[in-house]
N, CA, C and O atoms as CSV, one atom per row, in Angstrom:
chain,resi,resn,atom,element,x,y,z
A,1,UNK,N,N,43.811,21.333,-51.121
A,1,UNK,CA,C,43.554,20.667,-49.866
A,1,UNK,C,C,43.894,21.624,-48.719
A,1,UNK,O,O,44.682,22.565,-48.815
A,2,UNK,N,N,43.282,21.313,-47.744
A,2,UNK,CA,C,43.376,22.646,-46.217
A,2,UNK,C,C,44.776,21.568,-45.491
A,2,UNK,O,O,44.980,20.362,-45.356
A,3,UNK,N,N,45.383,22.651,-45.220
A,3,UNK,CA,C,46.445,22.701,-44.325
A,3,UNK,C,C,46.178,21.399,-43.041
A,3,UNK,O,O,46.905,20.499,-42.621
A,4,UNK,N,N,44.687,21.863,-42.689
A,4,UNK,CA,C,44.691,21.167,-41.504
A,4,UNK,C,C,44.336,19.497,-41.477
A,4,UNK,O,O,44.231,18.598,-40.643
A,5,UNK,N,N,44.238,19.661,-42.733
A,5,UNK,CA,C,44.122,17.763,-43.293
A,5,UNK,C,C,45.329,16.975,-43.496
A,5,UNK,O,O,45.349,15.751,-43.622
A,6,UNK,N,N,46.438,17.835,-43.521
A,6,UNK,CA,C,47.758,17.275,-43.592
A,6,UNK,C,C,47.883,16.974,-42.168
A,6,UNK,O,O,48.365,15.912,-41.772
A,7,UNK,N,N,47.615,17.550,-41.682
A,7,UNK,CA,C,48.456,17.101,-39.949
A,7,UNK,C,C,47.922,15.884,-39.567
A,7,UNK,O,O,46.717,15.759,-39.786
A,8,UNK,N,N,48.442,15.046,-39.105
A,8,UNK,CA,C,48.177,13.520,-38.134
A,8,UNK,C,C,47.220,14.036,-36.732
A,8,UNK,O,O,46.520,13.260,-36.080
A,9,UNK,N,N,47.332,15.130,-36.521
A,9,UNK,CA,C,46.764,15.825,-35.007
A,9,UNK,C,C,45.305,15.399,-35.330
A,9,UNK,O,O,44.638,14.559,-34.727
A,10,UNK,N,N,44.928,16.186,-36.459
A,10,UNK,CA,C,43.247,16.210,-36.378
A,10,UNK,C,C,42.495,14.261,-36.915
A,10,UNK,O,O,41.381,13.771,-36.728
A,11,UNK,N,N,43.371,13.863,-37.383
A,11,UNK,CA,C,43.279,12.523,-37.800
A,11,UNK,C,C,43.297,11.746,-36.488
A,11,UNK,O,O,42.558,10.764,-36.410
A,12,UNK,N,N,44.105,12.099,-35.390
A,12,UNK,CA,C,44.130,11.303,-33.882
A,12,UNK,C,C,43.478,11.847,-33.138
A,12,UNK,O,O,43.185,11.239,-32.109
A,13,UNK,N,N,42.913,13.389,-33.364
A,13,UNK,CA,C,41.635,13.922,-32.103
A,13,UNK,C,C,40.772,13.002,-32.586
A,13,UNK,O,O,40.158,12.482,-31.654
A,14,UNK,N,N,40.464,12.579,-33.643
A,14,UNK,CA,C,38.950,12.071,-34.117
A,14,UNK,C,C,39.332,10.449,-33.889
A,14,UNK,O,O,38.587,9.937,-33.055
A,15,UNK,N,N,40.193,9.661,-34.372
A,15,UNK,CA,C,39.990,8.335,-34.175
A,15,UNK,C,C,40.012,7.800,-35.587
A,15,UNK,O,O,39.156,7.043,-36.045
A,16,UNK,N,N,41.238,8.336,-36.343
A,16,UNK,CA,C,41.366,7.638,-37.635
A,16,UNK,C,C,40.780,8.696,-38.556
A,16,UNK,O,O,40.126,9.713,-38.328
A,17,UNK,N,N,41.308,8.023,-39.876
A,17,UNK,CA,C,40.828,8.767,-41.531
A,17,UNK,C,C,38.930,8.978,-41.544
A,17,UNK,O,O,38.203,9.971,-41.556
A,18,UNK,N,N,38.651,7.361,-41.531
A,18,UNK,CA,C,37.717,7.431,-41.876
A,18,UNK,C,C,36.037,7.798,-40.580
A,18,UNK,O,O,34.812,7.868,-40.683
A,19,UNK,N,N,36.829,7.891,-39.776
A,19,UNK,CA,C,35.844,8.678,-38.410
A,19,UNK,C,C,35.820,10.339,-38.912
A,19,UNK,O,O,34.813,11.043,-38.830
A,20,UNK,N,N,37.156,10.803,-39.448
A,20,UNK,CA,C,37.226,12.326,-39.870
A,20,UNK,C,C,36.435,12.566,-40.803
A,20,UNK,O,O,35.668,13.521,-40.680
A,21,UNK,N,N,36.414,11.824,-41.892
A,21,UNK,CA,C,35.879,12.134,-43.187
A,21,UNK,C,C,34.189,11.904,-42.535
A,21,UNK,O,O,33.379,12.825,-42.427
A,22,UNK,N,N,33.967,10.672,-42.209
A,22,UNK,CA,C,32.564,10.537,-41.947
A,22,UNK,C,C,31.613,11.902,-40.861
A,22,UNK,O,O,30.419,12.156,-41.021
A,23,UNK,N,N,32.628,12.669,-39.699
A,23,UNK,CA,C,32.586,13.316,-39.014
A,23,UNK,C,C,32.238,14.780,-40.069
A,23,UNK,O,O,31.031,15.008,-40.155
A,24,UNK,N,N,32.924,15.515,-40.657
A,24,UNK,CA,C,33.405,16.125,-41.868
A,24,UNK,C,C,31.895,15.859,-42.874
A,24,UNK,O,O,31.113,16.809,-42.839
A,25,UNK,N,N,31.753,15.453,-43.163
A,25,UNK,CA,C,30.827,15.119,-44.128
A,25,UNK,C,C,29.360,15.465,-43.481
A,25,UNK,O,O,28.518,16.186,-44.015
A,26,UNK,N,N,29.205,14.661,-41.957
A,26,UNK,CA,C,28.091,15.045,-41.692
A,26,UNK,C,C,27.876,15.918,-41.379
A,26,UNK,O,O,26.779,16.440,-41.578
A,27,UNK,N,N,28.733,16.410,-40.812
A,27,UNK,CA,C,28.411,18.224,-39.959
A,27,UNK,C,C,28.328,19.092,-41.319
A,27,UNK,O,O,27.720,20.141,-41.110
A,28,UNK,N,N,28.764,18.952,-42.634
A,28,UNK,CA,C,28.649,19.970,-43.619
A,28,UNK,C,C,26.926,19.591,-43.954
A,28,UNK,O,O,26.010,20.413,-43.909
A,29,UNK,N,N,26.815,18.280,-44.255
A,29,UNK,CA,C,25.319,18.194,-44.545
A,29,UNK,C,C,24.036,18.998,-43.522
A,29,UNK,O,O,22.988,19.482,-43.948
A,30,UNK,N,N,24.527,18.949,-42.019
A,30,UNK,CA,C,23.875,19.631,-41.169
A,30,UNK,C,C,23.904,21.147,-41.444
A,30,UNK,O,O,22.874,21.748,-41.750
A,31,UNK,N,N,25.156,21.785,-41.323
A,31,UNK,CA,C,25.441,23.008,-41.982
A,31,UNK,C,C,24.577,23.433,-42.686
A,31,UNK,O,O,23.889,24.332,-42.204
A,32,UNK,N,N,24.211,22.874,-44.356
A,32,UNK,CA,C,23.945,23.203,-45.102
A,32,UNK,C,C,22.231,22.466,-45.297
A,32,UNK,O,O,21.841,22.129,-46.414
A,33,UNK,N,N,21.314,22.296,-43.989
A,33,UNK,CA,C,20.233,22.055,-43.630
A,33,UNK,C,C,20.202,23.237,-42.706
A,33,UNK,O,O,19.111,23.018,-42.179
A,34,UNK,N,N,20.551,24.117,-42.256
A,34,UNK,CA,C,20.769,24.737,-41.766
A,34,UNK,C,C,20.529,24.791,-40.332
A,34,UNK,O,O,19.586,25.270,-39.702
A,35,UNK,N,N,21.770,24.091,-39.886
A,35,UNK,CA,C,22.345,23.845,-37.989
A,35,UNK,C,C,23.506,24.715,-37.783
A,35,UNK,O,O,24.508,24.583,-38.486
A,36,UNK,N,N,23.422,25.641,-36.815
A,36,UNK,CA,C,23.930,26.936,-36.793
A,36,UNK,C,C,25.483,26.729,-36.842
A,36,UNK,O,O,25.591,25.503,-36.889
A,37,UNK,N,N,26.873,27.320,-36.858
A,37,UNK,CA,C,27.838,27.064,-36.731
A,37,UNK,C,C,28.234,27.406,-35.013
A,37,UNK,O,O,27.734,28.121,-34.144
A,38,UNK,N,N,29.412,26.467,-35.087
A,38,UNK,CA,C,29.414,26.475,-33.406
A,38,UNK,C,C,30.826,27.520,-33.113
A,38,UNK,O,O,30.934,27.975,-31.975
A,39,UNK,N,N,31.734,27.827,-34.004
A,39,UNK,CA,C,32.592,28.787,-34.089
A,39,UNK,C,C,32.224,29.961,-34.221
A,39,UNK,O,O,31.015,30.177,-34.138
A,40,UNK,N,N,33.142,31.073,-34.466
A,40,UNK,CA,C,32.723,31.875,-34.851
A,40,UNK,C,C,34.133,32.648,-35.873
A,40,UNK,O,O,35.101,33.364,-35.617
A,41,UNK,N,N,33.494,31.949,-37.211
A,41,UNK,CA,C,34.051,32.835,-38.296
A,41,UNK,C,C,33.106,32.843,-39.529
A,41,UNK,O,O,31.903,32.585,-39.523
A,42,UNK,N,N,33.884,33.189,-40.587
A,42,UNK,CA,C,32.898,33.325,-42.049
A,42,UNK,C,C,32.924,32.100,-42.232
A,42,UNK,O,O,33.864,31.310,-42.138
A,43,UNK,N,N,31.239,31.856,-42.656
A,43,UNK,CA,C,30.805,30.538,-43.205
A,43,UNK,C,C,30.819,30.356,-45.020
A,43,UNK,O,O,30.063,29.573,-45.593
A,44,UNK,N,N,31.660,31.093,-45.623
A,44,UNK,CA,C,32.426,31.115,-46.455
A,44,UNK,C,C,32.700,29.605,-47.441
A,44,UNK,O,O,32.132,29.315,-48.495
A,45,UNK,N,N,33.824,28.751,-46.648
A,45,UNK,CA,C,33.726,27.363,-46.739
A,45,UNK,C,C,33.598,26.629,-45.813
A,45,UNK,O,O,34.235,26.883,-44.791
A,46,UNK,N,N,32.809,25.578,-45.857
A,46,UNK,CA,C,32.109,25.056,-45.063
A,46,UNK,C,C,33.153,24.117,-44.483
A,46,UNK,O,O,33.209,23.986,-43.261
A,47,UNK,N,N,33.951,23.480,-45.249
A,47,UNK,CA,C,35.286,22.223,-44.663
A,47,UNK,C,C,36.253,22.983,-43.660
A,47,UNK,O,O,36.855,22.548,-42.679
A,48,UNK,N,N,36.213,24.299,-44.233
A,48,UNK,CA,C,37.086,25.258,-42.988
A,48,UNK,C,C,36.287,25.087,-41.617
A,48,UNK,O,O,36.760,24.520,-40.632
A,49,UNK,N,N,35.104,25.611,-41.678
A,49,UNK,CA,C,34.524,25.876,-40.430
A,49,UNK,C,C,34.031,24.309,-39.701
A,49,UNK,O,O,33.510,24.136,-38.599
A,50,UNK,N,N,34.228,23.762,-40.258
A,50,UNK,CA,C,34.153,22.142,-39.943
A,50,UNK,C,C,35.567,21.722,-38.971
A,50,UNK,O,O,35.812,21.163,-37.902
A,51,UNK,N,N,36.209,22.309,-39.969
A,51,UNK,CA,C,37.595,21.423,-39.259
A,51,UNK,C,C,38.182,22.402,-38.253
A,51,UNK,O,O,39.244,22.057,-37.733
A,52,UNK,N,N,37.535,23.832,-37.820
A,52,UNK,CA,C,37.884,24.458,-36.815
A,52,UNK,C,C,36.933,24.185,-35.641
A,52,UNK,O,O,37.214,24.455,-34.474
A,53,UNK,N,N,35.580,23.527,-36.122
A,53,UNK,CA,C,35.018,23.012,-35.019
A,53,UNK,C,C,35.124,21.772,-34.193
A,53,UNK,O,O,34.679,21.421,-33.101
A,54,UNK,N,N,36.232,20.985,-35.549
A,54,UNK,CA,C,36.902,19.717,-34.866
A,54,UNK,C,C,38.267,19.817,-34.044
A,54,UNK,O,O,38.722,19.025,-33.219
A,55,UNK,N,N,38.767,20.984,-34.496
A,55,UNK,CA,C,40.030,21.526,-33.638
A,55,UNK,C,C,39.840,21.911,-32.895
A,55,UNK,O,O,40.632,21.783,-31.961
A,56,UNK,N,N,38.419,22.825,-32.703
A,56,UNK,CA,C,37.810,23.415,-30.906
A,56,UNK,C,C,37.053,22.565,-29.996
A,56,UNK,O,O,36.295,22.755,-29.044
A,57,UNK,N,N,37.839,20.886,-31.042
A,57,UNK,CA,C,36.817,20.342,-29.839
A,57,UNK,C,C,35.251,20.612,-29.403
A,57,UNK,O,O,34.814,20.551,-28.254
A,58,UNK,N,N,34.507,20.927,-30.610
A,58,UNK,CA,C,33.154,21.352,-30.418
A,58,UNK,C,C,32.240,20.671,-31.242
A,58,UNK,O,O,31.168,21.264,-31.364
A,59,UNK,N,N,32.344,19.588,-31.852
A,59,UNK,CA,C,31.761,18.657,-32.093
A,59,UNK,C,C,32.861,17.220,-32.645
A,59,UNK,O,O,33.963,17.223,-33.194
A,60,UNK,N,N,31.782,15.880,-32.111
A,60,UNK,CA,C,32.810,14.487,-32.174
A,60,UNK,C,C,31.838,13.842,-32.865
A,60,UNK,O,O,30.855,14.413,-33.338
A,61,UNK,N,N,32.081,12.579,-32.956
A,61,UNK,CA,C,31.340,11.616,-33.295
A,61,UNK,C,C,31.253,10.590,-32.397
A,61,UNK,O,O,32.333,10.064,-32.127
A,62,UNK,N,N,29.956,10.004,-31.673
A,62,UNK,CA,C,29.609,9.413,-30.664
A,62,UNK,C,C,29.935,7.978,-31.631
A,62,UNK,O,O,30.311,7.882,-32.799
A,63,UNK,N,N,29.600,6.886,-30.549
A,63,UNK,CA,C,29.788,5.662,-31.295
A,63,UNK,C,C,28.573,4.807,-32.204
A,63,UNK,O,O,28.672,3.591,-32.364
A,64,UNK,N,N,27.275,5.702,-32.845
A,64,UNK,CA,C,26.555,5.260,-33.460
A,64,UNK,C,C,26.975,6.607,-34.878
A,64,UNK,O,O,26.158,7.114,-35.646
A,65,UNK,N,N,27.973,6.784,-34.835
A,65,UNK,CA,C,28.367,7.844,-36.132
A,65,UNK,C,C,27.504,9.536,-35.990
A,65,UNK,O,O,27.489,10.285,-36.966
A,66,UNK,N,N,26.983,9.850,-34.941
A,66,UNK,CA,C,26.119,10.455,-34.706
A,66,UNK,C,C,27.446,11.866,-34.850
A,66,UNK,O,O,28.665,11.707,-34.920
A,67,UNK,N,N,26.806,12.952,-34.855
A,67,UNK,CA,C,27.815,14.340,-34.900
A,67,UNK,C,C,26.869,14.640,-33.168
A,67,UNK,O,O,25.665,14.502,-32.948
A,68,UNK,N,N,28.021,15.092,-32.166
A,68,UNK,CA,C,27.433,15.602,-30.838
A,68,UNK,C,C,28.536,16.930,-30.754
A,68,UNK,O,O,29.611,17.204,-31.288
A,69,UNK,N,N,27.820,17.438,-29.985
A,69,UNK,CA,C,28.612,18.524,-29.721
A,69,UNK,C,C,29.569,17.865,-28.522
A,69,UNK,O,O,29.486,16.642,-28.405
A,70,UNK,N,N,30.773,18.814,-27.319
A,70,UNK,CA,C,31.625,18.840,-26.925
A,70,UNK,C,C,30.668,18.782,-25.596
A,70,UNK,O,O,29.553,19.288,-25.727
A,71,UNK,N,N,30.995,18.228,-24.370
A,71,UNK,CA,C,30.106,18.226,-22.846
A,71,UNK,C,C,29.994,19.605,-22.950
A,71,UNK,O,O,30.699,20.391,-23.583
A,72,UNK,N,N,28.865,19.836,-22.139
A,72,UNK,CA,C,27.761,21.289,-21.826
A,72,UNK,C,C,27.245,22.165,-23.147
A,72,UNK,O,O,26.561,23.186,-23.234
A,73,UNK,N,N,27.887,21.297,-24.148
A,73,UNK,CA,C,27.225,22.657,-25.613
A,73,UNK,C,C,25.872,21.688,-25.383
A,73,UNK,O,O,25.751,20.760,-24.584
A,74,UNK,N,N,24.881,22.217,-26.362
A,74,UNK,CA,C,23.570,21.551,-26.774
A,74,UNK,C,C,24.003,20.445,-27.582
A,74,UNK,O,O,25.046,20.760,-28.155
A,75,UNK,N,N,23.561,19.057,-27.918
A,75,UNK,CA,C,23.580,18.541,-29.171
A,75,UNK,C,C,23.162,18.955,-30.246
A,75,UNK,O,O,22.068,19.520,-30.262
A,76,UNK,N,N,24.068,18.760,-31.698
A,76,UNK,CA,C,23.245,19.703,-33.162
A,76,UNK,C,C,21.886,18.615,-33.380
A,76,UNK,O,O,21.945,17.406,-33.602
A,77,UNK,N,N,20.613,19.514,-33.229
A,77,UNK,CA,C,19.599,18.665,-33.250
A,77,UNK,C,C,18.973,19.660,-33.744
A,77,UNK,O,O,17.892,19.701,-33.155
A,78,UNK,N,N,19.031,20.419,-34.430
A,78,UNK,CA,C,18.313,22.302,-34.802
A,78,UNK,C,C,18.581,21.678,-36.314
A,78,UNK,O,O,18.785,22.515,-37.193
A,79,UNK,N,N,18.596,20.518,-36.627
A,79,UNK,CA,C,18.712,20.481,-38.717
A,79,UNK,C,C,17.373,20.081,-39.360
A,79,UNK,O,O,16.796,19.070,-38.959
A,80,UNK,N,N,16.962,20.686,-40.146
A,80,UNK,CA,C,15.403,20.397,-40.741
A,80,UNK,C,C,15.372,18.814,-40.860
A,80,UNK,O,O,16.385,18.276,-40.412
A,81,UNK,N,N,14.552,18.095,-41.299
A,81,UNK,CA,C,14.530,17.314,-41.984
A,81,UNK,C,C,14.452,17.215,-43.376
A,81,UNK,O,O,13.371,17.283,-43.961
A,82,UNK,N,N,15.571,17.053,-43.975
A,82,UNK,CA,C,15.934,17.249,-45.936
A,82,UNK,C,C,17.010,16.100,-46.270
A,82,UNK,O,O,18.035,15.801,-45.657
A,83,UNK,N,N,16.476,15.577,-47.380
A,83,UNK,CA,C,17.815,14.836,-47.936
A,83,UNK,C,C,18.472,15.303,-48.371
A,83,UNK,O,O,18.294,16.079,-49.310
A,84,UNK,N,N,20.142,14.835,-47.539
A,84,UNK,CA,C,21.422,15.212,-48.193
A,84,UNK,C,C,21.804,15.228,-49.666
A,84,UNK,O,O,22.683,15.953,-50.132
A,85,UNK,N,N,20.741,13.983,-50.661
A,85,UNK,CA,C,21.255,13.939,-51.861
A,85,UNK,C,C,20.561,14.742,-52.298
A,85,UNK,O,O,20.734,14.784,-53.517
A,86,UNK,N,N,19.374,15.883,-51.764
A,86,UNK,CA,C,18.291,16.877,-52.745
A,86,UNK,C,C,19.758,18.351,-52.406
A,86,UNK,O,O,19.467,19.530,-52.607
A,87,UNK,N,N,20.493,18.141,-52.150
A,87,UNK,CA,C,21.318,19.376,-51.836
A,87,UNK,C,C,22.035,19.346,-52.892
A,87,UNK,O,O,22.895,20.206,-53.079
């Protein structure tokens, strides 16, 4: 398990367990449709670069579960259309 899943911090930027996980989940499916990363490190593992983009405050989850980016980035709207379960 990553370090940064232990802390209560990233569990209260987001608004609970299950806003993280749901948050977490979608941005890897986008990821891996290929929607560019909004950090900048190795895309290596994908839950890393997820949860440093939830620590930079560079993408949330709006209130229809949607993944948005942070005010003035673009919204992630650059993901093909593919099903998550053909991955």
């Amino acid at each position: 398990m990553l370090e940064e899943l232990k802390e209560e911090a990233i569990v209260e930027k987001v608004g609970g367990r299950f806003k993280l996980s749901t948050l977490i989940q979608k941005r890897i499916v986008q990821l891996k449709q290929g929607s560019r990363p909004l950090v900048d490190m190795p895309a290596d593992n994908l839950m890393e670069l997820v949860l440093q983009e939830i620590l930079q405050d560079k993408i949330t989850l709006d209130t229809d579960n949607q993944v948005y980016t942070a005010e003035g980035e673009t919204p992630v709207t650059d993901v093909p259309d593919i099903n998550p379960l053909e991955l």
